[in-house]
N, C-alpha and C positions, 0 to 999 in steps of 0.2 A: 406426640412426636413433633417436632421442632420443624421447621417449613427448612430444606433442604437449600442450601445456597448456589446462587447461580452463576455460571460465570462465563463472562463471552472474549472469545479471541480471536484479536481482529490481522488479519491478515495482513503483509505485506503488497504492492504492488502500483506504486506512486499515482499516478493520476487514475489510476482504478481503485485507488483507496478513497475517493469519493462516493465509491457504491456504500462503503460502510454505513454513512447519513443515511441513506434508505434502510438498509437493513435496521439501524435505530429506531428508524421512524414508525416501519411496520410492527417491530417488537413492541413498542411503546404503544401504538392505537391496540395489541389485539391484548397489553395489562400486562405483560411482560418485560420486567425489568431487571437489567442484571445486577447482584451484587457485587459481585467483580468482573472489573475491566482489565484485559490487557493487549498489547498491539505491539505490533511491527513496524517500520518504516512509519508509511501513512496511516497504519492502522494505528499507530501512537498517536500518531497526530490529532487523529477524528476519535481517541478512544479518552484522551486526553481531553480535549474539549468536551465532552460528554460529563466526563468528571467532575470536572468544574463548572458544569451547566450556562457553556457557553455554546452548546451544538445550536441554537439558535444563527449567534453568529457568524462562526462559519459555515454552516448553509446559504444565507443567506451572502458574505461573499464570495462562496465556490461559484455559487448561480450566477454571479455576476460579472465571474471573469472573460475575456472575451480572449482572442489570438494576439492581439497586441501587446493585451495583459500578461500573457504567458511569455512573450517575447522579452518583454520587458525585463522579468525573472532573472533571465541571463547574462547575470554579473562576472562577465566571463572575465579571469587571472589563471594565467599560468604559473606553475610555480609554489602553488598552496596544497597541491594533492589532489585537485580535481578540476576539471576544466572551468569552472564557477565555484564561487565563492561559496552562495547557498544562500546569502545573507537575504537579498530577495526575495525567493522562492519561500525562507522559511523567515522571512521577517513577521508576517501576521502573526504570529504563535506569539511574540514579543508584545501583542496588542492582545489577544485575547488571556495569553497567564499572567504577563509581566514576572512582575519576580515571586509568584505562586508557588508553593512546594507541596509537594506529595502528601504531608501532614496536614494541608488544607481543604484539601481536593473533598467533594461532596462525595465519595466512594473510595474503595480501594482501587489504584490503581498502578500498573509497574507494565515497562518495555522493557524492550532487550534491543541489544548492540552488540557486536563483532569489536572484541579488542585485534588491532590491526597487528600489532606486534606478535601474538601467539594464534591468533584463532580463536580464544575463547569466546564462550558466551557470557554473556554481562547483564543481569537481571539491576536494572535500575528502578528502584524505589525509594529512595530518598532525596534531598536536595530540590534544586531551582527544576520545575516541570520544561521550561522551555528549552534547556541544554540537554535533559535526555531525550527529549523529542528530537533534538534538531543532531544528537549522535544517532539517534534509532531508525534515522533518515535519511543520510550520507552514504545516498548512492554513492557506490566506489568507481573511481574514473570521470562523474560527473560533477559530484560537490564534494568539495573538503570534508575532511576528517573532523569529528566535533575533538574539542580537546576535554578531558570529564575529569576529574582526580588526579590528573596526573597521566591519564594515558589517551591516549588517539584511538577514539572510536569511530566501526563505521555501519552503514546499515547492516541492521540484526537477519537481514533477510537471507544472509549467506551462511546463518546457522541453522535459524530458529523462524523460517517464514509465517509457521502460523502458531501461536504462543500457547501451545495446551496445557504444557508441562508445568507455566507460570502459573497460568487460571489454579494448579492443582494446587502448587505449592504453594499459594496465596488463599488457602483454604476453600477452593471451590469443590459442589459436590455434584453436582450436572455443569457439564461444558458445551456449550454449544460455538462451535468455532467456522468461521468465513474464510473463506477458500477464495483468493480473487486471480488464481490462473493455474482453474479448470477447464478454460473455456481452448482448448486448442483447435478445435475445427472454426471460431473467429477469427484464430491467431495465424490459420492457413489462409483465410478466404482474403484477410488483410492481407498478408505478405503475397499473395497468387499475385501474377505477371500479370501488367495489362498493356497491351501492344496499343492498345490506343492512345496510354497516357510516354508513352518513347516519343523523345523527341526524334525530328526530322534526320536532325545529324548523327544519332547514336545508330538508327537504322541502317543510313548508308554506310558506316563504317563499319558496322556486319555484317552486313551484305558485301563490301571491299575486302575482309577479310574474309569472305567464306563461312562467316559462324552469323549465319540470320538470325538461329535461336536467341547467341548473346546480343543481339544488337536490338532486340523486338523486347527485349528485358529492361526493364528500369533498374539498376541495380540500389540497392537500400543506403541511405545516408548513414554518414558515422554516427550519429545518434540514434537510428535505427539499430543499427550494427551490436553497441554497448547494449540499448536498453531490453532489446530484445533475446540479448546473449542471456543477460542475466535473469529477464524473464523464468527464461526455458530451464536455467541451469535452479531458483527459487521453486521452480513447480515441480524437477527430480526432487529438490529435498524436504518438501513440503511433503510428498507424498509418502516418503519416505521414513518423515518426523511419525505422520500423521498413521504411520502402519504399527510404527512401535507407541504412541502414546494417542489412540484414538480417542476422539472425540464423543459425547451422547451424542450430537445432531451438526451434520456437515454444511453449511451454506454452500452455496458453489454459484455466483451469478454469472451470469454470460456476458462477459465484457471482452474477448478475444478480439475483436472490432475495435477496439479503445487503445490507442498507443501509449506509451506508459508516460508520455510528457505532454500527451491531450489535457491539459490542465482546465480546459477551458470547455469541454463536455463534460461540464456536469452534472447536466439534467439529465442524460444519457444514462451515466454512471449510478446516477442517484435512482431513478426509475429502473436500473437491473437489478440493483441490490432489495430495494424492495418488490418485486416481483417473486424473484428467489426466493426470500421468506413470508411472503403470500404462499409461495408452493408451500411452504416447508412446516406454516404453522400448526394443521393437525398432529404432525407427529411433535411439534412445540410443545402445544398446548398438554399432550399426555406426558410428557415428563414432568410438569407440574403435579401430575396426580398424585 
């Protein structure tokens, strides 16, 4: 009998998609290798570099990035379809494929995107690696729309957050699929009120209006607001994907702590993801049997 092919799918979930690196890394020290790769958003991104065996690289500049770094990212225009450009944020990809295509790649590997016009799902495997990355990545309302064939894609995480369906159809025959927003009791303890961190003046003007409660609240920046909308509304239908086309073996790392434009905890991110698949590897390792 023929050794069964493996295939891993990498989740959506932006600056939590640096947990993916760890989960690589684990799989890779305990001999575990996939032969299909496929991703979402960031999970294109880090599933992509894998690919082409450049996950060296970008490990080594996720680790690197700092808050200034992440700031910097914010090539903010209005007027393109999202409040930044993107060019920034996903400019490395331009350094580690350059004009790479999917028929080079050291594995199979294919993402998905949201055509904006209908809704569909867009299984991208062919063509320049770093455009469907950088369509499969296009938070909507934060970064433009990629433009791909002719149409305006945008991240696949509003169809298809965690890509099982593709690993199948890509001929895989165990799937093991990463989950990067399971973690909702992080995603409470982060968003819980903290009356210590209210400024002086937001107190007294609920205290002046009668509403202590709202005035003892920090209420969430507009970037909080988006990224965490889509969050919540990614994990209904990840869960949802993941009822009708389950997976052999569910990663789930705990990164609910991690806000989704924390670009810059990556050690963090990188250390949940492998921890997760430390838990996870006995029952790894017997799918191999």
């Amino acid at each position: 009998m023929t050794r069964p092919r493996l295939g891993l799918a990498l989740g959506s979930g932006s600056a939590r998609g640096w947990a993916h690196i760890g989960v690589l890394r684990a799989l890779g020290e305990a001999g575990i290798v996939p032969d299909v790769v496929c991703g979402t958003s960031m999970g294109a991104f880090v599933g992509a570099a894998f690919a082409s065996g450049e996950l060296d690289a970008l490990e080594g500049w996720a680790r690197g990035l700092s808050r200034r770094d992440v700031l910097g990212f914010f090539d903010v225009s209005l007027g393109v379809g999202g409040l930044i450009k993107g060019e920034k944020l996903l400019g490395f990809t331009g350094r580690l494929f350059l004009d790479e295509t999917f028929a080079h790649l050291d594995r199979p590997f294919a993402c998905v995107a949201t055509d904006l016009a209908n809704g569909r799902e867009v299984w991208l495997r062919e063509g320049r690696v770093r455009d469907a990355v950088h369509a499969s990545a296009a938070l909507p309302g934060l970064i433009a729309p990629q433009r791909v064939d002719g149409r305006f894609l945008v991240d696949g995480g509003l169809v298809n957050p965690v890509p099982v369906s593709l690993c199948r159809a890509l001929g895989a025959d165990i799937v093991i699929a990463v989950d990067l927003g399971m973690d909702t009791v992080g995603l409470r303890q982060r968003m819980g009120d903290d009356s210590a961190k209210a400024p002086a003046w937001r107190k007294a003007v609920g205290r002046w209006l009668g509403r202590e409660g709202e005035g003892d609240a920090t209420p969430p920046s507009l970037a909080d607001v988006v990224t965490n909308s889509i969050a919540i509304m990614q994990a209904r239908i990840a869960r949802s994907r993941l009822a009708g086309e389950p997976a052999d073996a569910l990663i789930a790392p705990r990164l609910g702590q991690l806000g989704l434009l924390d670009f810059h905890r990556a050690d963090d991110a990188i250390a949940a993801g492998r921890k997760a698949t430390e838990f996870m590897l006995p029952l790894l390792q017997s799918l191999r049997e």
